[in-house]
C-alpha positions as CSV (number, residue, x, y, z in Angstrom):
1,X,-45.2,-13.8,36.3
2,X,-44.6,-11.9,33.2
3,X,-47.4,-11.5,30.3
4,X,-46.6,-14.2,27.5
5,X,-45.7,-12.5,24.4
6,X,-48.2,-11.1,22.4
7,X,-49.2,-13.4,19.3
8,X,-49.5,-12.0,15.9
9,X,-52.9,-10.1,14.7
10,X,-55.6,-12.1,12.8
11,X,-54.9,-9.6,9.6
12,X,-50.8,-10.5,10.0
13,X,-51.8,-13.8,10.5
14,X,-53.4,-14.1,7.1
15,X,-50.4,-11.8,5.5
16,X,-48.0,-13.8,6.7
17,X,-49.2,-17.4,6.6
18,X,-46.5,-18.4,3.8
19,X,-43.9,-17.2,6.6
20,X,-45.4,-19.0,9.4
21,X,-45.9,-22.2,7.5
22,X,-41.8,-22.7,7.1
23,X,-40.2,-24.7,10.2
24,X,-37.2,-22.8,10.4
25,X,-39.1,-19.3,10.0
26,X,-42.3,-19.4,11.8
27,X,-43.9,-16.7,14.4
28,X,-40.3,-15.6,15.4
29,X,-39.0,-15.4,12.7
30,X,-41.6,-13.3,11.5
31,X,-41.9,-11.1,14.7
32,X,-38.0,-10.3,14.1
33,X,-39.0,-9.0,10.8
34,X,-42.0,-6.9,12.0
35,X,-38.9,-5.4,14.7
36,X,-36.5,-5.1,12.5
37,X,-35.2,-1.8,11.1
38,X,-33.2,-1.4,7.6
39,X,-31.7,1.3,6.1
40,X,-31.6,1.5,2.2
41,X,-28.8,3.8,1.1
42,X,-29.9,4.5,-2.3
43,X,-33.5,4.3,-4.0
44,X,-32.0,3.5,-7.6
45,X,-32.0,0.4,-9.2
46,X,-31.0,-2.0,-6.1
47,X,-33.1,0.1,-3.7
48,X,-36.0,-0.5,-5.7
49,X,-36.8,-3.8,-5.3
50,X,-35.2,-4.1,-2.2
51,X,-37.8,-1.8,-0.7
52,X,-40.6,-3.5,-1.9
53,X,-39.6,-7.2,-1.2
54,X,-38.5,-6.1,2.5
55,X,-41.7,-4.0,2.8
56,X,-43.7,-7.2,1.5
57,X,-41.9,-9.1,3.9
58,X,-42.6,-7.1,7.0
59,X,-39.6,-5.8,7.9
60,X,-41.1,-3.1,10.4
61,X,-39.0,-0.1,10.1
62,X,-37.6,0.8,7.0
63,X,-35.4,4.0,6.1
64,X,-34.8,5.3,2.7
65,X,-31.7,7.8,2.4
66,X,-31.5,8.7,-1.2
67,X,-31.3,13.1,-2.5
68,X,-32.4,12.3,-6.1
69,X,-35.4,12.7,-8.0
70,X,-36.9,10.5,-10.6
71,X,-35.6,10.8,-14.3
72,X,-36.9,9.1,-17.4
73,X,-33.6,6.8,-18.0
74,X,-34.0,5.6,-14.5
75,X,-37.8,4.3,-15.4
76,X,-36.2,0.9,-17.3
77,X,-34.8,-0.5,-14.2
78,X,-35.7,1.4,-10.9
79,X,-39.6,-0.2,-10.8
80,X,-40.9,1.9,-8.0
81,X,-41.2,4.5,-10.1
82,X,-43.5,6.0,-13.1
83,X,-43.8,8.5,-15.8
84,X,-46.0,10.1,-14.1
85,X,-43.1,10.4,-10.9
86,X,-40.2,12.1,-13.5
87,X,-38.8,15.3,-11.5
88,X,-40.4,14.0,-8.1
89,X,-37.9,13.1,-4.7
90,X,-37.3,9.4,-5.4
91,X,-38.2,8.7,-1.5
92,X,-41.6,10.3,-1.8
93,X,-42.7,8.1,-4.0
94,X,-41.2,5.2,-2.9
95,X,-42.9,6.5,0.7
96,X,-46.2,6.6,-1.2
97,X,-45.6,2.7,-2.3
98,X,-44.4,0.8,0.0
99,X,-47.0,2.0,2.6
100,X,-50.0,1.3,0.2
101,X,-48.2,-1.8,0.1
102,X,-47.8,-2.7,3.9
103,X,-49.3,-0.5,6.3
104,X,-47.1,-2.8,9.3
105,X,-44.3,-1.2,7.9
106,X,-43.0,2.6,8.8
107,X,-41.2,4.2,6.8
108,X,-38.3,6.9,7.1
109,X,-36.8,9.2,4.8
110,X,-34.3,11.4,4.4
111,X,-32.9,13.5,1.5
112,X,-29.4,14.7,3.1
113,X,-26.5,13.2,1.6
114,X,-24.8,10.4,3.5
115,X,-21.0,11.3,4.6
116,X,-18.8,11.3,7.6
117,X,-20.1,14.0,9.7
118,X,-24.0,12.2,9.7
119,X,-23.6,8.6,8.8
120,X,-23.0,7.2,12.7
121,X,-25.9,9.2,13.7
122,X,-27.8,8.5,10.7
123,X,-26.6,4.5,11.1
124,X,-27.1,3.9,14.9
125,X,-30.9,3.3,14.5
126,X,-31.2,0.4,12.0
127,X,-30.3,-3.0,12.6
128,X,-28.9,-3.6,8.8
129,X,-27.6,-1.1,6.5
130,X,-28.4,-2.1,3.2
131,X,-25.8,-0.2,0.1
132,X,-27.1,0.1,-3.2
133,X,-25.4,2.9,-4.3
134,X,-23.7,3.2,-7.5
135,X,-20.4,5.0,-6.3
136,X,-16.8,4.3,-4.2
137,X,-17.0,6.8,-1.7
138,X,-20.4,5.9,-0.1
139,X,-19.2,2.4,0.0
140,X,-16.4,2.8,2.0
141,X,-18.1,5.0,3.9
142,X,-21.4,2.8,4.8
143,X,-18.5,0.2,5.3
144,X,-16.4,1.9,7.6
145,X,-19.2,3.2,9.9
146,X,-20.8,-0.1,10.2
147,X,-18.0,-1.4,10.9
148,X,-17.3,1.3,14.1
149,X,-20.7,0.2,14.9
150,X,-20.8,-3.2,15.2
151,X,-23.7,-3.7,12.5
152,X,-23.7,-5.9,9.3
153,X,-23.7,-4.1,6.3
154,X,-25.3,-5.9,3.0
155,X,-23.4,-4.9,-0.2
156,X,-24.7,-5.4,-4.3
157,X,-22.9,-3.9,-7.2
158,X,-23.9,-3.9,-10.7
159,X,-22.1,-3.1,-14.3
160,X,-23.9,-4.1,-17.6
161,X,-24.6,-7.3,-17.5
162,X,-22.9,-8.1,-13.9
163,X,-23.0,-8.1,-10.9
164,X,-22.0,-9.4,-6.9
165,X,-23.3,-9.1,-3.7
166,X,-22.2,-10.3,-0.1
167,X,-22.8,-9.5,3.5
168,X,-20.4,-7.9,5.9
169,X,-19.7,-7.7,8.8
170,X,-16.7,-7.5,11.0
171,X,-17.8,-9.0,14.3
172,X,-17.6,-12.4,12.2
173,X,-15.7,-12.1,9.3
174,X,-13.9,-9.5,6.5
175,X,-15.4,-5.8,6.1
176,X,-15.3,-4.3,2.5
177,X,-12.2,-3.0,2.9
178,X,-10.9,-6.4,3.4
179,X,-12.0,-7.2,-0.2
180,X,-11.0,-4.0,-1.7
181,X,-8.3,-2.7,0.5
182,X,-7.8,0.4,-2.4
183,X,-10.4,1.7,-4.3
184,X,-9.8,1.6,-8.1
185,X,-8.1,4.7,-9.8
186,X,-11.1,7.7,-10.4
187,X,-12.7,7.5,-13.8
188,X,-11.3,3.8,-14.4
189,X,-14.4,1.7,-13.5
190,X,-17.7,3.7,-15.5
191,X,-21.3,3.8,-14.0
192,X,-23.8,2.6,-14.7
193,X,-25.0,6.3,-16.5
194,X,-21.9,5.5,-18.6
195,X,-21.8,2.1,-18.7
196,X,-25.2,0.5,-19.0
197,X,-27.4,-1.7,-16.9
198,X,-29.5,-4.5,-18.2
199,X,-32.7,-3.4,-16.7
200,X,-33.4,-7.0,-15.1
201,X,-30.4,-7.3,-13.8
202,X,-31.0,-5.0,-10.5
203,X,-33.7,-7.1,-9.6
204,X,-31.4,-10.2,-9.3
205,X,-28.8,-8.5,-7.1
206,X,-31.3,-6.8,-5.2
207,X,-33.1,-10.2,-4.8
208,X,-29.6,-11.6,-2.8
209,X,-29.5,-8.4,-0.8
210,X,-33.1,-8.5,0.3
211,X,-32.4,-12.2,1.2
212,X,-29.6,-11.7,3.1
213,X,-31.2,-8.7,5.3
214,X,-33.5,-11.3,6.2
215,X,-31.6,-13.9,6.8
216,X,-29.5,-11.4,9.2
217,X,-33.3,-10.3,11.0
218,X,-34.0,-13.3,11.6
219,X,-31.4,-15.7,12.4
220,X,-31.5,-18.2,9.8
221,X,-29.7,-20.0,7.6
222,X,-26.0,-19.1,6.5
223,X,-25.6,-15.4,5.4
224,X,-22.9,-14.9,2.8
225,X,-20.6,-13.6,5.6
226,X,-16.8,-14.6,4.1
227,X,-18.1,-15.3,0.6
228,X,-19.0,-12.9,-2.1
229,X,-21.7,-13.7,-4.9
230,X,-21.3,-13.4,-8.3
231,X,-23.8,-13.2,-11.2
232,X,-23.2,-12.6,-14.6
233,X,-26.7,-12.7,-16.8
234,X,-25.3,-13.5,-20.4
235,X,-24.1,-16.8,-19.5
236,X,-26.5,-17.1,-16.4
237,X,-24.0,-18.1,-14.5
238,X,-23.1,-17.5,-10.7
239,X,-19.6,-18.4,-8.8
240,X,-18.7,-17.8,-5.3
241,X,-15.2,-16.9,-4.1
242,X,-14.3,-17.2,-0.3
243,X,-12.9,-14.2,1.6
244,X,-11.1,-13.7,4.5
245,X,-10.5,-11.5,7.1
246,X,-7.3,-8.9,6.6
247,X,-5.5,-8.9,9.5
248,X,-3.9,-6.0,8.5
249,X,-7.4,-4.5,7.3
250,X,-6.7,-0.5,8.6
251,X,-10.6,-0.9,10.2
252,X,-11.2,-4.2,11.5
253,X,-7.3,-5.3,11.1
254,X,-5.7,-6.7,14.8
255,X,-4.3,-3.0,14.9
256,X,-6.6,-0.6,14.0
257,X,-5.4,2.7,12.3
258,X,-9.1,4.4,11.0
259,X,-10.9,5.3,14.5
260,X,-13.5,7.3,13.1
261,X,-14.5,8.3,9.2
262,X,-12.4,9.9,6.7
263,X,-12.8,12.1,3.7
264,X,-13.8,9.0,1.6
265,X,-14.1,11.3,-1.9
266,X,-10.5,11.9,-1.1
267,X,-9.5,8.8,-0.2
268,X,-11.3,7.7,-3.6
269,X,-9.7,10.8,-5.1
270,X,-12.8,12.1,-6.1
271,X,-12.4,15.7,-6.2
272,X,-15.1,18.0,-4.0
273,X,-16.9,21.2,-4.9
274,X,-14.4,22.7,-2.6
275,X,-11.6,21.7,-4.2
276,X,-9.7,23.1,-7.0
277,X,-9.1,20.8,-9.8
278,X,-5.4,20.4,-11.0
279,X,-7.1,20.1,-14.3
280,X,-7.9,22.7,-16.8
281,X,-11.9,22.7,-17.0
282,X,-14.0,24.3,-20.3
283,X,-17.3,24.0,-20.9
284,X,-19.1,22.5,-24.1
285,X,-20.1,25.8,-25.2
286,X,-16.5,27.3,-25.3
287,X,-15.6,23.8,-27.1
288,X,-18.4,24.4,-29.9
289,X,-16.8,28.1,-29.9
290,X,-13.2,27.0,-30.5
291,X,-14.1,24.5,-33.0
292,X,-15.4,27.0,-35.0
293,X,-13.0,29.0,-35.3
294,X,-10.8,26.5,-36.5
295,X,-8.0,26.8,-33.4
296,X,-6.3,23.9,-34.2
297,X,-7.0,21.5,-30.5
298,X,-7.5,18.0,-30.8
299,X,-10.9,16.7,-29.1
300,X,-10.3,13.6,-27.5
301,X,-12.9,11.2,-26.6
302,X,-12.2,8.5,-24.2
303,X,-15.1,6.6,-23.6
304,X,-15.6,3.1,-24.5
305,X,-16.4,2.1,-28.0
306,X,-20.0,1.2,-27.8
307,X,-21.0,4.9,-26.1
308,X,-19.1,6.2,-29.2
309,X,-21.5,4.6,-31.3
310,X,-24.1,6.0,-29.4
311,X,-23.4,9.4,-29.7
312,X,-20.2,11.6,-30.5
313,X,-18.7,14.7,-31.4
314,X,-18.0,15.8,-34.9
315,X,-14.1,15.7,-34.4
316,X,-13.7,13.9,-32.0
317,X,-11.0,11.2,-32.0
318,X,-11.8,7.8,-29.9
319,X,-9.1,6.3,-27.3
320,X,-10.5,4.6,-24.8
321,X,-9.2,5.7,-21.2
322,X,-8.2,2.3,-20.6
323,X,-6.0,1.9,-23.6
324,X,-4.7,5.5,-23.0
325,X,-1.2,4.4,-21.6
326,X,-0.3,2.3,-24.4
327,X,-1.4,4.6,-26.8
328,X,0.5,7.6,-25.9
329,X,2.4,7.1,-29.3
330,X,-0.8,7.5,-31.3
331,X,-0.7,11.2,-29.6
332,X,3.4,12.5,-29.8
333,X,2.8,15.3,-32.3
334,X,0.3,16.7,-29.7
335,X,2.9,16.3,-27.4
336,X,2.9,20.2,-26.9
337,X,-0.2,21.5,-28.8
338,X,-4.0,21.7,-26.8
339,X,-5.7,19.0,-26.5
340,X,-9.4,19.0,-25.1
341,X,-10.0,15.6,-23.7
342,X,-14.3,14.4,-23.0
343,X,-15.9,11.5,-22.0
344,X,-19.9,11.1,-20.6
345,X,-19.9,13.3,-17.4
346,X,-16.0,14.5,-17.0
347,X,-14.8,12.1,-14.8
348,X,-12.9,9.7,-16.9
349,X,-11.9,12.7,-19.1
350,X,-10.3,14.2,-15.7
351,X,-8.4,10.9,-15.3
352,X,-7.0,11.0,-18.7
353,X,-5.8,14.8,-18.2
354,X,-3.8,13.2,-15.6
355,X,-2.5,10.3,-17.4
356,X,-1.5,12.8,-20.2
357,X,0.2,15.3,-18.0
358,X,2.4,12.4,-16.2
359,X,3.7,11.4,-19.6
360,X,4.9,15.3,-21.0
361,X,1.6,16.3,-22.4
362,X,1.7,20.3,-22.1
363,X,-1.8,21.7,-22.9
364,X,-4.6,19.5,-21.3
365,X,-8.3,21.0,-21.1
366,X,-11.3,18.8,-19.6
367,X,-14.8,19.3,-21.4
368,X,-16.7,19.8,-18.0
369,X,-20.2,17.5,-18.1
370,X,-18.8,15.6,-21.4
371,X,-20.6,14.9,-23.5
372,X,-24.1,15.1,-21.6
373,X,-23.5,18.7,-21.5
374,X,-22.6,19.0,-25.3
375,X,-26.1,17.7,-25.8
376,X,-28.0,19.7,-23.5
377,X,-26.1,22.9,-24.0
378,X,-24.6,22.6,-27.9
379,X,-26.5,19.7,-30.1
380,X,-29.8,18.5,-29.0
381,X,-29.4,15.8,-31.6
382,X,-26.8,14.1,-30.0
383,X,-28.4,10.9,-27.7
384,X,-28.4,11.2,-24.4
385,X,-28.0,8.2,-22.4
């Protein structure tokens, strides 16, 4: 006759008690926590309180993949952190955290980046793969592998004051790619570096996430598997919106076209180091040079108009890449002079080059590092944010 199962320790007893005192939860449910394993793709503002609720929890085995290290602007939203952890490996001190927190809980890190050549391998451990990233590519990605897999993926997205989350997972429902079968074009949807994050608001999607990794541990309950959760905090409002399952999804579609991962910063046509932009680059110093010696460019800013009232350029002219298209007219005497386009980090600015170019514009120059790398390199005095 087989030994019985080995009950829970006196110590995880106590620990646990709130657990074991819900009917639908109890000593299995908690013993699939203390066996689970999670990955957290990202140790920003999502993976933050992810990591600690899951820890608290007792999920058993928990990996943090995340290459970054801790900044001061992350410090008003990403609460596993300190001022005394700026310029320290984000995972290190989450390490340091969550096993002072829960020492039934073993933690993995790693500081590679997460891409097609390691993300099966780096995938095929865990039971859940948890995104809180802040980017396209590593969403399709994480996607698209969990998806070749067979494991559930558990997605959250924030903007602002917005944000959604759902669960995925293709055995019994949609994948991501079902939802967004294109991803939107590059520079046209800012970050949250560009865009802002109310600093409570990670917590609350994060909250959902960590909910729904342990509904999928353990069993219970209905995941949001087919629905997708929105929140947005100025009106405090939530909505759902069913989804269903693309039959003609390229991953998890009846036919099948992606057998293995792509180049997803192509695919989101993000361009690579490797890659030669089609875009004329300069940097902010060159910029500041040309300015003063009076060469006659026009700097173009096309950020949004609340980071113009955070900081600009002396100069500088404001069209928003989003209204760029239908104010083209605005532009027609620059139709064949330079122009010097900028936003925060490049991106956007890169987008509006293009937008430019397609509608005659001759002499197109992207500020590399916007304006970020005015202020560290040219004007100290101009916010950073």
């Amino acid at each position: 006759m087989p030994d019985a199962q080995p009950l829970l320790r006196p110590d995880q007893f106590d620990r646990y008690r709130r657990h074991l005192n819900l009917p639908e939860f109890g000593v299995e449910g908690q013993r699939r926590l203390l066996e689970g394993r999670v990955l957290l793709i990202g140790a920003g503002g999502l993976g933050c309180p992810l990591a600690q609720y899951l820890a608290a929890a007792g999920v058993g085995t928990l990996g943090l993949a995340d290459f970054d290290v801790v900044e001061p602007s992350n410090l008003q939203r990403q609460v596993l952190f300190g001022t005394a952890d700026v310029g320290r490996l984000k995972v290190e001190v989450a390490r340091e955290r969550i096993e002072a927190m829960n020492p039934d809980v073993t933690v993995r890190t790693t500081t590679e980046r997460v891409t097609s050549e390691n993300a099966l391998e780096l995938f095929q451990d865990y039971d859940v793969i948890v995104d809180g990233t802040d980017n396209f590519p590593t969403r399709y990605l994480s996607s698209d592998a969990c998806v070749l897999l067979g494991k559930p993926t558990v997605y959250g997205a924030i903007l602002r004051f917005e944000g959604q989350a759902s669960s995925f997972d293709a055995r019994r429902g949609p994948c991501y790619r079902c939802l967004f079968p294109e991803p939107p074009p590059p520079g046209s949807v800012p970050s949250c570096a560009e865009g802002g994050v109310l600093g409570v608001l990670p917590g609350i999607i994060a909250m959902i996430q960590a909910t729904e990794t342990v509904k999928l541990l353990t069993g219970i309950g209905e995941p949001l598997i087919g629905r997708i959760l929105t929140y947005d905090a100025l009106a405090m409002k939530f909505q759902e919106y069913r989804l269903k399952k693309d039959p003609d999804c390229p991953i998890c579609g009846t036919n099948p076209t992606l057998t293995k991962l792509i180049d997803y910063e192509g695919f989101c046509g993000v361009p690579t180091t490797h890659e030669e932009s089609a875009v004329k680059e300069i940097s902010a110093t060159d910029v500041k040079s040309r300015l003063v010696a009076d060469e006659g460019f026009l700097l173009l800013d096309v950020r949004n108009p609340d980071e113009w009232e955070t900081a600009r350029i002396e100069g500088a002219i404001l069209i928003p890449l989003g209204e760029l298209e239908n104010r083209l007219a605005e532009l027609t005497e620059w139709k064949d002079r330079p122009i010097v386009a900028h936003c925060h980090h490049g991106g956007r600015s890169a987008h509006a080059c293009e937008i430019l170019a397609k509608a005659g514009f001759n002499d197109l120059t992207n500020l590399v590092g916007g304006i970020e790398a005015w202020s560290l390199t040219v004007d100290a005095d101009i916010a950073r944010y």
